[in-house]
Every structure is written in C-alpha cells, then in structure tokens.
C-alpha positions in Angstrom: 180.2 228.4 128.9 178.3 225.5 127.7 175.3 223.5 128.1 175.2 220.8 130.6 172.9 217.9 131.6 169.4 217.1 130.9 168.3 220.7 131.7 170.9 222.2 129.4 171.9 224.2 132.2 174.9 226.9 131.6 178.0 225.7 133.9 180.1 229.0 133.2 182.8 231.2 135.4 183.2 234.8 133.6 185.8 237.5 134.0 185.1 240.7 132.6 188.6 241.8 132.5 189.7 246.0 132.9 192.7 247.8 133.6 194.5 247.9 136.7 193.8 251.8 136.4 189.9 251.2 136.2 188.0 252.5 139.2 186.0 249.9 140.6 182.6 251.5 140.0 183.6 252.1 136.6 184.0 248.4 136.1 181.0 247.5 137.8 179.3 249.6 135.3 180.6 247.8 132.5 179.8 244.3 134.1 176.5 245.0 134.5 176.0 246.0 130.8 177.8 243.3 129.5 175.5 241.5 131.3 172.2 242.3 129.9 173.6 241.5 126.4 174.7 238.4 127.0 171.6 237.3 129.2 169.5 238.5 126.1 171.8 237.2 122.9 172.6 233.2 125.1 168.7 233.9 126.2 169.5 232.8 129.5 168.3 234.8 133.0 170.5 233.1 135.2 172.7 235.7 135.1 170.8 238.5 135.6 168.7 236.7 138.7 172.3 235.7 139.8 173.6 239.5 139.8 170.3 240.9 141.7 170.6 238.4 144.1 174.3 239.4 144.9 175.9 236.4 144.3 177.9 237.4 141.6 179.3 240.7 140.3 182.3 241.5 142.6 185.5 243.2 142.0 188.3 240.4 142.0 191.4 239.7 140.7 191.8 237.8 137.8 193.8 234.6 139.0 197.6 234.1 137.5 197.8 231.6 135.1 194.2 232.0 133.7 194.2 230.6 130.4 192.8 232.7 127.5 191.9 229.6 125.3 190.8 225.9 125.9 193.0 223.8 128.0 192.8 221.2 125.7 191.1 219.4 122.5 188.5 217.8 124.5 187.2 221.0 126.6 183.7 221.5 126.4 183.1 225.5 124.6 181.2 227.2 122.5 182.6 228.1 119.4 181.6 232.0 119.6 182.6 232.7 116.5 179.2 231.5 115.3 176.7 231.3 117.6 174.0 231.2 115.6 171.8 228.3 117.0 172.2 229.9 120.4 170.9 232.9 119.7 168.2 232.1 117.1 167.6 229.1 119.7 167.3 226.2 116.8 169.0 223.1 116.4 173.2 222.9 116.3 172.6 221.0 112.6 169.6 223.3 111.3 171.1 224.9 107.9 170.4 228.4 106.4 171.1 230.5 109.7 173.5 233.5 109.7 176.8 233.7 111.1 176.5 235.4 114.5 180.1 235.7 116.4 179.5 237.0 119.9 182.2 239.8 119.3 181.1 241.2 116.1 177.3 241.4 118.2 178.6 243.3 121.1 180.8 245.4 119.5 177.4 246.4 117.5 175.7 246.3 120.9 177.6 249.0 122.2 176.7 251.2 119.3 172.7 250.7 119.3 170.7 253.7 120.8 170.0 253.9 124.5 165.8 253.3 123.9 167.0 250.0 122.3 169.7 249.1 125.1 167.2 249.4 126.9 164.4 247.4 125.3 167.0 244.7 125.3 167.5 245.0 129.5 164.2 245.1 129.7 163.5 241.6 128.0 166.2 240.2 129.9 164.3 241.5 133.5 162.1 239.2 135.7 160.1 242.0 137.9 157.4 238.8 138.6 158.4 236.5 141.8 158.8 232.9 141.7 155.5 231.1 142.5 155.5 227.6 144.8 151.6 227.1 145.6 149.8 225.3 142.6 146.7 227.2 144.0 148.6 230.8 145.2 146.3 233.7 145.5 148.8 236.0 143.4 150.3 234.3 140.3 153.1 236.0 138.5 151.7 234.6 134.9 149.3 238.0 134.4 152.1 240.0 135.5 154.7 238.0 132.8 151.9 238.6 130.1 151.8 242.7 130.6 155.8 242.9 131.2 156.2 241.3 127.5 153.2 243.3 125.9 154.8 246.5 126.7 158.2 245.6 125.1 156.0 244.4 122.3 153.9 247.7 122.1 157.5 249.6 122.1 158.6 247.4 119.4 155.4 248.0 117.1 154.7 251.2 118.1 151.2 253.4 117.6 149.5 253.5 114.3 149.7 256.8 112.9 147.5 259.5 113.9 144.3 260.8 112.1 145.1 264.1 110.6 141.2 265.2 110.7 140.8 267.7 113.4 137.4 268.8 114.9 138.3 271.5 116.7 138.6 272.8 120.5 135.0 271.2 122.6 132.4 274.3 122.9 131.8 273.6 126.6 135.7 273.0 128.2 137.8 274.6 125.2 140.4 271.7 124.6 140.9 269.8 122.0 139.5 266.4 121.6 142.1 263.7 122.2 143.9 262.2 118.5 142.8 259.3 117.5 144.4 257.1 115.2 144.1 256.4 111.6 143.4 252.7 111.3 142.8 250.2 114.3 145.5 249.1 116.3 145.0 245.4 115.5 145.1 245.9 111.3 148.8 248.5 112.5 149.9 244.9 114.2 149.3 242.6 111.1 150.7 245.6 108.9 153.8 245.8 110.7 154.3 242.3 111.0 153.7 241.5 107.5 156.3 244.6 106.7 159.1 242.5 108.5 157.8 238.7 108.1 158.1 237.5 104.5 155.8 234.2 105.5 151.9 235.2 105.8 151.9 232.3 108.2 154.0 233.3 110.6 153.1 236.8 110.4 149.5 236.2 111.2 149.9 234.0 114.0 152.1 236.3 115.8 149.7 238.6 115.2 146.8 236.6 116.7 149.4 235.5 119.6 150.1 239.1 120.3 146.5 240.5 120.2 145.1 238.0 122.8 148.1 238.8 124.9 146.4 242.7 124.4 142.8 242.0 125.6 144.2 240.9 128.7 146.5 243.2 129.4 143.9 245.6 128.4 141.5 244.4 131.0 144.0 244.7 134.1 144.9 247.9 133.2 141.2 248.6 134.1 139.9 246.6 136.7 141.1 244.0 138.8 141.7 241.1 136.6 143.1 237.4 137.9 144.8 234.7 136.4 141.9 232.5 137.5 143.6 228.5 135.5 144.4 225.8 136.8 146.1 222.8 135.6 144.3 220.1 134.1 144.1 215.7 135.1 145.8 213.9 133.0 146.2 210.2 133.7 149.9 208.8 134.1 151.5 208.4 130.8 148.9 210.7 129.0 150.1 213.3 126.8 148.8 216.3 125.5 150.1 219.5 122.7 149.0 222.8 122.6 149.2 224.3 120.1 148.5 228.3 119.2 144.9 227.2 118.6 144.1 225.3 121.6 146.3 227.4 123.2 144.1 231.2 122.5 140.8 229.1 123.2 142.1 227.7 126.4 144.2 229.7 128.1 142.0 231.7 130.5 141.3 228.2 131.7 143.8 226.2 131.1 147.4 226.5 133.2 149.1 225.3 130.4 147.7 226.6 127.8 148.6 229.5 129.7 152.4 228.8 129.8 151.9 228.2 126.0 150.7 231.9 125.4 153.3 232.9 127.5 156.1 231.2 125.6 154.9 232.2 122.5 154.8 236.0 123.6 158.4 235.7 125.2 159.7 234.0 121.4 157.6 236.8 119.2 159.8 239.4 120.9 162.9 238.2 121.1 162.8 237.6 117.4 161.6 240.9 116.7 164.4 242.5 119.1 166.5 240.3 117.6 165.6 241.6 114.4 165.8 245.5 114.8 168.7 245.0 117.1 171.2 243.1 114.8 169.2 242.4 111.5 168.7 239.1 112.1 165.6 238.6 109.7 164.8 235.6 111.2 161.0 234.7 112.3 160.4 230.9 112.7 157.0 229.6 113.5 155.8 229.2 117.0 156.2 225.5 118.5 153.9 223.7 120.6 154.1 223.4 124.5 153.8 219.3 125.2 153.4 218.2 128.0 153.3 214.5 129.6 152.1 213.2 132.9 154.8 211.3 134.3 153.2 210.2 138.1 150.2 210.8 139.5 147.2 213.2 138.5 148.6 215.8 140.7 150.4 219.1 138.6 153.4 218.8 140.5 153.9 215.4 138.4 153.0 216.8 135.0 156.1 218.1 132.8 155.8 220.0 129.9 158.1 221.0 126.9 158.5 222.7 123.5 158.2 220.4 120.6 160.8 219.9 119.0 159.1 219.7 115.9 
C-alpha cells in the first residue's frame, strides 16, 4: 500500500489470510476488525466506505504464487516496520517521532478494551452523506461536528461530581439531579493540560473543542442549521485560516467551517492515539489555505492544510 499521485491516494490490494479450516463468517469477522484499525492507524476512510458499499470484503482464495515480500528493489511499499509519519500524519523527514511498526500496533490493538475498540471504529465511521449542491438544504458539516464531539466527550469524560447533597425535593420526593464540581470547560483545559506538555497546544485544543460544544449543544435543543456559505475570492487570491479566524468565522464562513472541522477530526485522533498506543504526541493545529484557481464560483476554489 502506498501513496500515489497528486491526491496521495492509497493504490492497495489486501488479503487477510486464515486457515483453510476457518468458517467463512468467522473470517469475515476478523476482516472487518482488521479493518477499522487500519482505517484509523493509515487515517484513511476508503476502506471502510469501500466495505459498506460492498465492494470489497468477500471470501476468496488467495491466488498461487502470491508473493509475501516486494517483487523487487524498485517496488513502491511502505516500510511498516516504522510507520510513524503515517500515523502521526507529519512529514517522511520530520525527526523525533517514535517508532510505530504496524504489527507491534495491532497486536496491541487486539488487546485494548472493547469501549476503546470501539472509540477507535467509531472515529473511523462516516454516518454523514456526501453533499453535491453548494447551496443543499441539509449539509452533512453540523452532523460531522456532533459525530466528533461525542468521541471527544468519551475521551475527556465528565468532571467529577459535587459531593454536597441537598436532599430529597419537599414537593415530588427525589433527589435533585448531581451536578458537577467544577465547570465543564475548566475539566477540558485540566485534562488537556494533564496529557499536553505545551500550554500552547493545550489551550487551543481546548478553545477548538469548546466551540465545537456550543454548537453541538444548540442542536441537541432546537433546530439548528449550518447556515455558511463560501466566500468570492478573485482568481489567484489566497486566503489562511487559521484557529482564530477560524472560531470567529465559521458560523459564516464555509471554510472556516471546514477549518473547525479539521481541527476537531486532528484533536481526536491524537488523543485516541494517545490513550490507545501511548503515542504522546500533540502537534499544533495547521491552517486550512485555500486558493482560487478559476472563477469566483466555490466549485473553483481549493483549499489545503499548510504545510507549515
């Protein structure tokens, strides 16, 4: 498997190999958990869409012949012995990273609890439809936003609970419902900071993530819309956004709004990342640029991570 083209698009065949004894089912069960951990640790969803749309995932002989290694010294592979860069998706040259061989993570994989197997599915999941209308009534991006805060709330977890206790109410009998011992948001940057060694980084994932909250906190009370739309640019015009510009403008802004979303996607693979294999490992967040190649019109304007 290796990256290919201008896109960096995977070009890969795989063969989950079992026993000739294997039941067919039971295979098909391991595939499909294989599968999630090597969406999530190559952070690629092509797989997983692939699988639901039943294009791949059937019972087949492995051909005779199949070689186990590269054909020869020029075959384009990943070394999987470290693939650190992949994972901790930085630069092949960057120094300092730890060695990550794709065996050594699923063999731990396979030993992590089923709550954080399935953490790591659910980051991998796209439960939000594609979207081809610039102006569509539904747009998925709301929909991405509270699909990434609830693997983040997981993640984090509550605050702990106030231990002051006022009693059953005089007019129903029950108990009053627990409240919490410090606010959510001061839990976030306190759990953050206990895992992030740079106040930096720390603090802007926290402001990232609490943004991300408010809306999701306002859909899961009334009928909230992503209402943005994407801005004119003139040809050749280029524009950054970063986490600043990004938080103010978002609500507004389409791209902005692809910026929060990237940024929320990033803060919780890291963190998965983290509790999941120890990676330690929490890089700042990168501006989205984006550059207006044609026309005015959005279906002309690209946009990328900086690669700064």
């Amino acid at each position: 498997m290796f990256p290919y083209g201008p896109a960096q698009t995977r070009l890969n065949v795989c063969y989950l190999v079992g026993p000739d004894k294997l039941p067919d089912a039971a295979l098909t069960k391991a595939y499909r958990q294989w599968l999630s951990f090597d969406a999530f640790i190559l952070h690629d969803h092509l797989p997983i869409y692939y699988f639901d749309e039943n294009k791949v995932g059937g019972i087949e002989v492995v051909p005779t012949g199949m070689p186990n290694s590269a054909t020869g010294p020029g075959y384009k592979q990943v070394d999987y012995s470290n693939i650190a860069n992949l994972v901790l998706m930085t630069k092949p040259t960057q120094e300092g990273l730890p060695i990550l061989a794709y065996s050594d993570m699923f063999e731990r994989y396979q030993g992590l609890p089923c709550d954080l197997k399935e953490m790591i599915e659910w980051s991998v999941s796209l439960p939000y439809r594609s979207q081809t209308r610039v102006d569509a009534f539904f747009k998925p991006n709301y929909w991405q936003l509270v699909h990434a805060i609830i693997l983040l709330d997981r993640l984090v977890g509550p605050p702990p609970e106030c231990s002051e206790s006022f009693g059953n109410c005089a007019v129903c009998g029950r108990l009053p419902q627990p409240h919490y011992f410090i606010p959510r948001r001061e839990w976030l940057r306190r759990f953050l900071a206990s895992r992030i060694d740079s106040i930096e980084v720390a603090e802007e994932y926290a402001r990232v993530i609490y943004e991300a909250v408010l809306v999701r906190n306002k859909i899961a009370h009334t009928p909230v819309f992503d209402r943005s739309s994407f801005p004119d640019f003139s040809p050749g015009e280029r524009q950054a956004y970063d986490i600043d510009r990004t938080i103010e403008e978002f609500k507004h802004d389409s791209f902005a709004l692809q910026s929060l979303l990237i940024s929320l996607s990033d803060i919780a693979r890291y963190l998965l990342l983290d509790k999941a294999f120890g990676t330690m490992y929490f890089p700042r967040l990168q501006p989205l640029n984006t550059v207006c190649v044609g026309g005015s019109e959005p279906s002309h304007v690209k946009s990328q991570l900086s690669a700064v």
